[in-house]
C-alpha positions in Angstrom: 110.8 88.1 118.5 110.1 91.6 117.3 107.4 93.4 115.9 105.4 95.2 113.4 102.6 96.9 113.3 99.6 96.5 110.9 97.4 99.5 110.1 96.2 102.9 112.2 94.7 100.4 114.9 98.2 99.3 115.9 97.5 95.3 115.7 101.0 93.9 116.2 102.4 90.6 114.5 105.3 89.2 115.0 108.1 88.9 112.0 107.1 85.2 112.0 103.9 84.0 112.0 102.4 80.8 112.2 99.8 79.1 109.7 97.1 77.4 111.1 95.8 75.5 107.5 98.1 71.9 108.6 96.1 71.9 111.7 92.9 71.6 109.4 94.2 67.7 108.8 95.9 69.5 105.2 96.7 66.0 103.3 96.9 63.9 106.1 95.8 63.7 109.5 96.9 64.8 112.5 95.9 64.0 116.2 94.8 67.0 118.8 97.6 67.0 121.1 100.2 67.1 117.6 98.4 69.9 117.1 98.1 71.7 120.2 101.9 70.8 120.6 102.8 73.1 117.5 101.2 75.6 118.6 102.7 75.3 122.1 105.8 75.2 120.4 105.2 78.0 118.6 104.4 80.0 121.8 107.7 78.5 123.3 109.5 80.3 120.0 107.7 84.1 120.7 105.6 83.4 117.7 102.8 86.1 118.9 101.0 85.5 115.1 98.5 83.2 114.2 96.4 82.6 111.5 93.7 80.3 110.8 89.7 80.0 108.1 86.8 78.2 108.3 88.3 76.5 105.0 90.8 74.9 106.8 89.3 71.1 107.3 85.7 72.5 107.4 86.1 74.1 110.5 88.4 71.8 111.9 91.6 74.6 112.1 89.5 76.8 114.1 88.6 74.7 116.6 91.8 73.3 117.5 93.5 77.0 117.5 91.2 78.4 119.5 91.6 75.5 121.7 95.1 76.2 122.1 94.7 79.5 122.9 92.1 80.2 124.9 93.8 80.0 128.0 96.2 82.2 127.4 95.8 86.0 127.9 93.9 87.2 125.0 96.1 90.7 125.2 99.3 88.9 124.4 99.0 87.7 120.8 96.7 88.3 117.6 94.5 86.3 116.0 93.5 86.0 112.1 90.7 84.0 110.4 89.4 84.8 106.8 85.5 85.2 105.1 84.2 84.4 102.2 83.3 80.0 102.3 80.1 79.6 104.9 80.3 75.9 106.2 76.8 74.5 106.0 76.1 70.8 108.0 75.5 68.2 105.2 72.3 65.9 106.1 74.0 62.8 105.2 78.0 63.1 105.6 79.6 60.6 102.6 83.3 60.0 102.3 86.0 63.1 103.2 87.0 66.4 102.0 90.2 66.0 100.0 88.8 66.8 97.1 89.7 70.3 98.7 92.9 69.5 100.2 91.9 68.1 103.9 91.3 64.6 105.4 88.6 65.6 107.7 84.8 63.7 107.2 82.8 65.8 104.6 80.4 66.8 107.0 79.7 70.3 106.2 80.0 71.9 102.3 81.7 75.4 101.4 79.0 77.5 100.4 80.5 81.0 98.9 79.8 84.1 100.5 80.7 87.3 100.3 77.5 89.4 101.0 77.9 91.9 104.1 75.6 89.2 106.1 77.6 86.4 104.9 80.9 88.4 106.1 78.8 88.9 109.6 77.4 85.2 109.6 81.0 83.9 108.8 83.3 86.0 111.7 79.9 84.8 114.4 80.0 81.0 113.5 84.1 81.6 113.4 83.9 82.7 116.8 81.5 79.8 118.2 84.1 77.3 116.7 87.3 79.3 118.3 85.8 79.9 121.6 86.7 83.1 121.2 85.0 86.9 121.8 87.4 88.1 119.0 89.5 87.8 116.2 92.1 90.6 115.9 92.8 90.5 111.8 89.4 89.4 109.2 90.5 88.6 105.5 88.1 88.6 102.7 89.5 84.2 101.6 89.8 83.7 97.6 87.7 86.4 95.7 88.9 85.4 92.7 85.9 84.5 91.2 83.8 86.8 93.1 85.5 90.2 92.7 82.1 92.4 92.1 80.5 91.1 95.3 83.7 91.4 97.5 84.2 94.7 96.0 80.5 96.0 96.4 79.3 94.4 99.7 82.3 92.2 101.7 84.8 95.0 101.9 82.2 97.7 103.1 81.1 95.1 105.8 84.4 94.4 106.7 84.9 98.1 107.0 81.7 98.6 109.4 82.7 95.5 111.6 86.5 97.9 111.6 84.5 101.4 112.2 82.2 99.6 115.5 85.7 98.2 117.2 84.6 94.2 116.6 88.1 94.0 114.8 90.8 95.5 114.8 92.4 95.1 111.2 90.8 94.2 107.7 92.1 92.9 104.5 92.1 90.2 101.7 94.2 86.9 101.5 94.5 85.6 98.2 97.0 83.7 96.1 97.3 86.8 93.0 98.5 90.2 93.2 96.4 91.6 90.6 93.1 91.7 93.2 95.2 92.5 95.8 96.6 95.6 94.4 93.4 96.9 93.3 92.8 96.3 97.0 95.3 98.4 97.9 94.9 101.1 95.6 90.9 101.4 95.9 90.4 100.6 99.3 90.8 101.4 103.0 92.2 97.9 103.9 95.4 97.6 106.6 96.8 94.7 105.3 96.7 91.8 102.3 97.9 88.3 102.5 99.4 87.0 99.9 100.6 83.5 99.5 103.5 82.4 97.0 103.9 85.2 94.7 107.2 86.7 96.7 109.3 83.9 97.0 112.9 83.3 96.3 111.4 81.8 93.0 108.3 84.1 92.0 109.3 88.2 92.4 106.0 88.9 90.9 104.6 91.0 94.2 107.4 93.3 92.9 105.8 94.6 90.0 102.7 96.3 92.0 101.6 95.1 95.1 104.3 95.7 96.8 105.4 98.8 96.0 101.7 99.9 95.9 101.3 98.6 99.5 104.4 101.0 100.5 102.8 104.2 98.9 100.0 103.7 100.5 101.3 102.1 103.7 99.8 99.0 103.5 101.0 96.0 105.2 102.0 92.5 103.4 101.8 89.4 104.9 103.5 86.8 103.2 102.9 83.5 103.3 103.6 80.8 101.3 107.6 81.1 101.3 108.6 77.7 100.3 106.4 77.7 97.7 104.0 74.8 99.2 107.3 72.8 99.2 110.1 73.0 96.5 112.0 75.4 98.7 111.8 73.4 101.5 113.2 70.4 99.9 114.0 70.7 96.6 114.1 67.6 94.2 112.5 66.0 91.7 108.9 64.8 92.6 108.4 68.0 94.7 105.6 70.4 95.0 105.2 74.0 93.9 101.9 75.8 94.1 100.2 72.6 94.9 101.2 70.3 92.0 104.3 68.5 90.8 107.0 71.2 90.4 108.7 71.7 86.9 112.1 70.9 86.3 113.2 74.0 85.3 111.9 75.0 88.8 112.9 72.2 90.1 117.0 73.2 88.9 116.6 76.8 89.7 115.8 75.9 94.1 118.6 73.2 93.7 120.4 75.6 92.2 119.6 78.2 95.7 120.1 75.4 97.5 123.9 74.5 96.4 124.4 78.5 97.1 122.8 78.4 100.1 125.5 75.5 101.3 128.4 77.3 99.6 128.0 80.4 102.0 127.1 77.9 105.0 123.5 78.5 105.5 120.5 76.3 104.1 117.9 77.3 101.6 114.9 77.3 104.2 116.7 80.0 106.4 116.8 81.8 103.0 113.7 81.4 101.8 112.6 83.1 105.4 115.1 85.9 105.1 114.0 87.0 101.4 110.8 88.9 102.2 111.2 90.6 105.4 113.6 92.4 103.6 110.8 94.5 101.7 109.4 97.4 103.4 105.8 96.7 102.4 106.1 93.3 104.1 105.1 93.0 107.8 105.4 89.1 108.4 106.7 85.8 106.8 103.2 83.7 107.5 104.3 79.9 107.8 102.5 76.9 108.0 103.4 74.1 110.3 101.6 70.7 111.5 104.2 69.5 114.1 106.4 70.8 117.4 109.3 69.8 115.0 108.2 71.5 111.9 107.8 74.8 114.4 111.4 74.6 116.3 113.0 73.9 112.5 111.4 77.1 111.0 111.9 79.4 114.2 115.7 78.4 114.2 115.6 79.0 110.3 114.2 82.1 111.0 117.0 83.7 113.7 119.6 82.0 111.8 121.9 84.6 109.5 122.1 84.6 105.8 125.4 85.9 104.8 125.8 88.6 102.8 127.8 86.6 100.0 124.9 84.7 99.4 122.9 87.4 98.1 125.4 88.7 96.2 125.8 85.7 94.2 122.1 84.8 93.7 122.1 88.6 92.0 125.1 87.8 90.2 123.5 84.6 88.9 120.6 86.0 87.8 118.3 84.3 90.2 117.3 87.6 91.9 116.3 90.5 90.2 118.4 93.9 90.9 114.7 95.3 92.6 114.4 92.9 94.8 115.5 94.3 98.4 117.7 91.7 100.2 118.9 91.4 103.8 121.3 94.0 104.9 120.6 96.8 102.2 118.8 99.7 102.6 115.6 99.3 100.6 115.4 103.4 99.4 
């Protein structure tokens, strides 16, 4: 599977990448050898990518990846986890944590963090869970609601922990492009992560992350290309961003999807194609929680869009004329 590179420090992902957040118990359970299976069957694919957070079932995502990796040599592939949510143990454990998206016991709470120690504290007690003597890629998680602080104090620690070789690559991972332009524009970081917002149904990277991420060669990771679900299987009931889609969204990835069947492809291998296409964007960063849901995407992945396609989703209006697709030169 090729290759790009991510920043000065030539940290290398591969065009796919896999997304460790299912393998925090996202919704529903899983068992441990499900989950070391996808991640064996990413391996089997040439996924060389993965990424993971202490958000992701309290701890629980970390723990299984690093699990699955450990044996392998540490040279061979890169490894992301994020900052910003300190887990702390809860005296008395009540109930489970889907109140934040993951069936895992509550045992620790999410304390927000993104002081220089709590940067430090968070990438140590990441490592103790992963087994790991390194993470490759650190991502300031969510500063949504904490822009001064990630601004003033995580970013510069990030930046030491960069400048004394304990990683390799630095950057923020959010669900907004706003923040993660001004990351772009004001400071030193190699890459950003942004999930949902360059989809074949939300463009909106396009009006400045993107292209501020290519002046200033910055490297996007995209995740979040089926839009949490409506592009994967579009129909009423499904989910987009997390809640019940709209129907007018709802009509517009049917709409893809009868396209994508005209010119003898499926949505989901389109949905992959769309963002590689942009020069800013280094990886398509997909989640998976099965050896199935892994051998689906990778053959998604390598499998052709025709060129007709994206001439007609232009032609409908469902792409704007900005957007770089498959096959064109993006200048």
């Amino acid at each position: 599977m090729a290759r790009r590179t991510l920043g000065p420090g030539g940290v290398e992902v591969t065009e796919l990448s896999f997304g460790a957040a299912g393998l925090g118990n996202l919704y529903a359970p899983i068992g441990d050898e499900e989950a070391a299976g996808a991640i064996d069957a990413a391996w089997d694919a040439g996924i060389r990518y993965f990424d993971t957070a202490p958000h992701y079932g309290i701890g629980l995502s970390e723990r299984r990846v690093g699990q699955a990796l450990r044996a392998r040599p540490r040279e061979t592939y890169t490894l992301s986890t994020k900052a910003g949510r300190l887990l702390e143990a809860v005296e008395r454990p009540e109930g489970d944590d889907l109140a934040h998206g993951f069936a895992v016991p509550a045992t620790h709470r999410r304390v927000w963090d993104f002081s220089a120690d709590g940067v430090r504290r968070s990438l140590e007690a990441s490592l103790t869970r992963l087994g790991l003597d390194r993470v490759d890629i650190v991502y300031l998680h969510d500063p949504d609601d904490h822009a001064e602080q990630a601004f003033r104090e995580g970013y510069p620690a990030l930046e030491r922990l960069r400048s004394e070789g304990v990683v390799g690559a630095i950057g923020a991972g959010m669900n907004q492009t706003r923040m993660l332009t001004r990351f772009v524009r004001d400071t030193d970081v190699d890459a950003v992560l942004c999930a949902g917002r360059y989809t074949l149904l939300d463009q909106s990277a396009l009006a400045g992350l993107l292209p501020a991420a290519r002046e200033r060669g910055k490297a996007v990771v995209i995740g979040g290309v089926f839009n949490s679900g409506l592009l994967a299987d579009p129909r009423p009931g499904a989910t987009y961003d997390y809640t019940t889609a709209p129907r007018a969204l709802v009509d517009r990835a049917l709409q893809f999807k009868a396209m994508a069947e005209r010119h003898g492809t499926t949505l989901r291998a389109a949905a992959l194609a769309f963002p590689l296409a942009h020069p800013a964007v280094a990886t398509v960063l997909v989640g998976a929680r099965s050896p199935h849901e892994v051998r689906d995407t990778a053959a998604q992945f390598v499998s052709a869009v025709p060129a007709g396609f994206w001439k007609e989703a232009r032609a409908e209006g469902l792409l704007p004329a900005g957007a770089p697709v498959p096959g064109e030169d993006p200048a």
